[in-house]
C-alpha positions as CSV (number, residue, x, y, z in Angstrom):
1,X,-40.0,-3.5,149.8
2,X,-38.4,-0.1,149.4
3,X,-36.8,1.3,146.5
4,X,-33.4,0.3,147.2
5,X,-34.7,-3.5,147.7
6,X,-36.9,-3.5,144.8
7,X,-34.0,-2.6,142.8
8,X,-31.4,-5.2,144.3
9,X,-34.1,-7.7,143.5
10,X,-34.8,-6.5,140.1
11,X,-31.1,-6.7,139.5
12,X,-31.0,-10.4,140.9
13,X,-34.2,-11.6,138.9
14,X,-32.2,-10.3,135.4
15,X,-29.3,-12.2,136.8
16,X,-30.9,-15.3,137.1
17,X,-33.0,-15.1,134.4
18,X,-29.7,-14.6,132.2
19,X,-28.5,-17.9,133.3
20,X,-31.8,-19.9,132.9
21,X,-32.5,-22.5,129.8
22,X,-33.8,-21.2,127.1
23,X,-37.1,-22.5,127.7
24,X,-37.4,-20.6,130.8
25,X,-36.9,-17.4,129.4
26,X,-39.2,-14.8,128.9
27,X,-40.9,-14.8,125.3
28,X,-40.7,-11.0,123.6
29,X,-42.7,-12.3,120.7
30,X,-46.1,-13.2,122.4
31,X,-48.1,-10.9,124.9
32,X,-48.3,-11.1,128.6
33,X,-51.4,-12.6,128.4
34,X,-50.2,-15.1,126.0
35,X,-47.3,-16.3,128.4
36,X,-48.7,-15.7,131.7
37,X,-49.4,-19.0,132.3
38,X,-45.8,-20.3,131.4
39,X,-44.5,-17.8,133.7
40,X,-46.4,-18.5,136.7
41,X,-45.8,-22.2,136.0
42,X,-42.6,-22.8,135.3
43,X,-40.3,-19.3,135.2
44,X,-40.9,-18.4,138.4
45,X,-40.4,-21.6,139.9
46,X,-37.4,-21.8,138.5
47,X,-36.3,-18.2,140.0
48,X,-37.6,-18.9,143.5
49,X,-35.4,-22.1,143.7
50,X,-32.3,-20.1,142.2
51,X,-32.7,-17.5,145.1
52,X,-33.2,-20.1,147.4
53,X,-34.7,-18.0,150.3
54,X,-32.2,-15.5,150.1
55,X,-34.4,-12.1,149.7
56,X,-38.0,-12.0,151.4
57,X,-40.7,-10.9,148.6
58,X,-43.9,-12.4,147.4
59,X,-45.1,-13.4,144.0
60,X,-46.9,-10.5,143.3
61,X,-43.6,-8.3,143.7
62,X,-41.5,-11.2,141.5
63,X,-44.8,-10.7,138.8
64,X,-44.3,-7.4,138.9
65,X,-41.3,-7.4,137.7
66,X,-41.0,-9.9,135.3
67,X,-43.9,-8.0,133.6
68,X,-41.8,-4.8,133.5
69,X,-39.0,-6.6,132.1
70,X,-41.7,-8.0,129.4
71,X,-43.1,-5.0,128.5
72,X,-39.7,-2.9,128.6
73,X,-38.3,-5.3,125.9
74,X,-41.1,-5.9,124.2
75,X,-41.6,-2.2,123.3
76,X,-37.8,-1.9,122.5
């Protein structure tokens, strides 16, 4: 994925994760470690089935940047 991809994607993953039920959303409060699990299990489910096969990536690349997103809020 190059830079311009990776970007569009992050951009799409903040979208959907916008729209998502509260329950699916990423928790500031706790540490990655501490909601790791919940991610893998049911947050990024939920975002593969909202883009629905329309950008090619793998989990490690949608991990990736849910952690970002994690960590840049979580220090903020």
């Amino acid at each position: 994925m190059d830079k311009e991809q990776h970007k569009s994607f992050r951009d799409e993953v903040i979208q959907i994760l916008s729209g998502l039920d509260d329950s699916l959303s990423l928790d500031y409060k706790n540490t990655w470690n501490d909601i790791s699990d919940h991610v893998s299990k049911n947050i990024m489910l939920a975002i593969d089935k909202a883009l629905n096969k329309r950008m090619v990536y793998n989990q490690t690349e949608l991990k990736f940047i849910l952690q970002q997103l994690h960590r840049h809020k979580r220090d903020n």
